[in-house]
N, C-alpha and C positions, 0 to 999 in steps of 0.2 A: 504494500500500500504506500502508495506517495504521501506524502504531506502538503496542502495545497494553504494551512493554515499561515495567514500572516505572524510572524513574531508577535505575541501577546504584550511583549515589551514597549510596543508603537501602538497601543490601545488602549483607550480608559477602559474600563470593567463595563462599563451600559453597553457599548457596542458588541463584546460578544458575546453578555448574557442575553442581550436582545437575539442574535443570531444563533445562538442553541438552542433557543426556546421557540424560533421562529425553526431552525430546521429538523428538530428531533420534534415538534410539539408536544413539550410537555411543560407541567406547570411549574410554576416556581416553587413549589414544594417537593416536585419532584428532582428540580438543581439543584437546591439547597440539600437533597439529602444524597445528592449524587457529590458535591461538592464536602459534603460533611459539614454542614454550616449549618445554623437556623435558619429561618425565612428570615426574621427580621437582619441578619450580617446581610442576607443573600438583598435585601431592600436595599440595604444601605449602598452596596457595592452597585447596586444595578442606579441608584439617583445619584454615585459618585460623592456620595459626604464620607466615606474611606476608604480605603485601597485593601484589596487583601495583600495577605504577607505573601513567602515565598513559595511557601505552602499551597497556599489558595491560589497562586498566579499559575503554578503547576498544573494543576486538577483543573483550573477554568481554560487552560491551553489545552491540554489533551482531551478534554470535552469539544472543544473549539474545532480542533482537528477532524474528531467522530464526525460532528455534525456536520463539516464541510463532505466527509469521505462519506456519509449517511446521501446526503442531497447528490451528491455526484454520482452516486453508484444508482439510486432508482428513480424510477422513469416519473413518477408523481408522488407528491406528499402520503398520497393515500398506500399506496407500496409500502413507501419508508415506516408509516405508523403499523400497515399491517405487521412489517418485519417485528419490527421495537415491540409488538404488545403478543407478539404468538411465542407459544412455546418452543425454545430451540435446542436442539439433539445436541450439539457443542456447550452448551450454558448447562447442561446436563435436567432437561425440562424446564429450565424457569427461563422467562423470557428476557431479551437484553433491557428492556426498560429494569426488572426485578434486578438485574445487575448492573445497573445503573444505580441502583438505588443506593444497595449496597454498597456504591464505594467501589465498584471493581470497573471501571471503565476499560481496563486492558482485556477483560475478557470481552466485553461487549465488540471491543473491537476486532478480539482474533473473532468472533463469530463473525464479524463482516468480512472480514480476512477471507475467510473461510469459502464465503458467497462469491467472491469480486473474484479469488481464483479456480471456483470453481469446481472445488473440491466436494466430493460426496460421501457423506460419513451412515 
């Protein structure tokens, strides 16, 4: 998988929590617990009254990354949601949103890995 994600470093925090939430659709409760944050940090970062640390600039770049590699890979949003919310043989039945949740964005990711190269498990 390429990286097509701009440097997070050249970004305030609204612009790519607007664009994960516009390309994954999901809610901002669903970032914040993918980011490991409350809603209310995840408020904050997204009207830019704080920055996250280095930590958080992490997790909100490799989420950044999914969701640009998410909208690239299928053909309409409604795809991309189907993928994100069905159960997946790689995630070992839970779906990538459910490991989303959890905090595991790498996995969410080899499951798209997974799709983009075409692999059949």
């Amino acid at each position: 998988m390429t990286s097509t994600a701009a440097p997070l470093r050249d970004m305030s925090p609204p612009r790519p929590i607007a664009a994960i939430k516009r390309d994954l659709a999901i809610t901002s409760s669903d970032l914040a617990q993918a980011l490991g944050v409350d809603t209310r940090t995840l408020d904050r970062w997204e009207k830019g009254q704080v920055y996250p640390q280095q930590e958080g600039r992490e997790r909100l770049g490799a989420l950044l990354d999914l969701a640009q590699n998410v909208r690239a890979f299928f053909a309409t949003a409604e795809d991309a949601q189907g993928w994100l919310r069905d159960q997946n043989r790689c995630l070992g039945g839970l779906t990538p949103l459910e490991a989303l949740r959890a905090g595991r964005t790498d996995r969410a990711r080899a499951a798209l890995g997974v799709m983009q190269w075409g692999i059949g498990i």
